[in-house]
N, C-alpha and C positions, 0 to 999 in steps of 0.2 A: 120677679114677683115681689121679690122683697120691697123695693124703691115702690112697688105700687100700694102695696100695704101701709109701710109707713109713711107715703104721700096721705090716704086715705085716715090716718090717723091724725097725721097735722095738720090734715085742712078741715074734717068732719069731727073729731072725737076731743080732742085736744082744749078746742075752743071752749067744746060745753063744760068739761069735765075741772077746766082753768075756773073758769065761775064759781066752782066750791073749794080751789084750790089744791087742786090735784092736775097729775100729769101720767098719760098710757104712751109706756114704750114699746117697740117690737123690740122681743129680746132674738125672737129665730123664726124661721119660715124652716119648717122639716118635713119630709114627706108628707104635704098637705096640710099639715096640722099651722097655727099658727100661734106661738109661745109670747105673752106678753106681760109686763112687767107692771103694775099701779104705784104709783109714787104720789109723794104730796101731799094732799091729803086725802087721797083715793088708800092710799095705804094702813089700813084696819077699819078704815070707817063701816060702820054697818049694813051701808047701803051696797058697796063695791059687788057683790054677786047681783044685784039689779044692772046695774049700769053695766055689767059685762056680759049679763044673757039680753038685756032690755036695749042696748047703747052698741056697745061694742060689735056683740054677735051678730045681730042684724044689722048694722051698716055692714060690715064686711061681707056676711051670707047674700046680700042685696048686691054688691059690686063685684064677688066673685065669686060667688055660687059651686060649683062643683068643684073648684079649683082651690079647695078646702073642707076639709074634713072635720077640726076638732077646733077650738080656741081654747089654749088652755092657759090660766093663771099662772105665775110659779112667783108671784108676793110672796113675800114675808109676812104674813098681815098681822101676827105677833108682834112685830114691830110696830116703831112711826107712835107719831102725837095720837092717835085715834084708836090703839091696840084695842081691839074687840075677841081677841083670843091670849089667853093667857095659859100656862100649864098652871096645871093644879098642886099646892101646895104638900099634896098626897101623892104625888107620883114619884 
């Protein structure tokens, strides 16, 4: 399941997500769930929960449906050129 995941990433998600210069890795396929990584500059940009409920989630939910339960982030997104979370200088 994994090689079909990340097939479906390099040939569907990759492509579009290279155009703003960024890149989605599979970091894990776990019971169900499917753990992936934003790089590039998908990594803090503002937009990346769009493209991961809007992009991501449904291509996958579309090519394998039950055979998946969650998709979930685990970015840094603190990080990277495009840091859109920072801590607070109060904490």
């Amino acid at each position: 399941m994994r090689r079909q995941i990340q097939k479906l990433i390099d040939s569907e998600i990759n492509p579009f997500v290279a155009n703003h210069g960024g890149h989605i890795e599979l970091v894990d396929y776990l019971d169900k769930n499917v753990y992936i990584e934003m790089q590039g500059g998908c990594q803090g940009c503002a937009a990346s929960s769009a493209t991961l409920k809007q992009g991501v989630e449904r291509l996958l939910r579309e090519a394998f449906g039950a055979d998946i339960n969650e998709i979930i982030d685990v970015t840094d997104h603190s990080q990277g050129e495009n840091a859109y979370y920072t801590e607070s200088p109060f904490n």
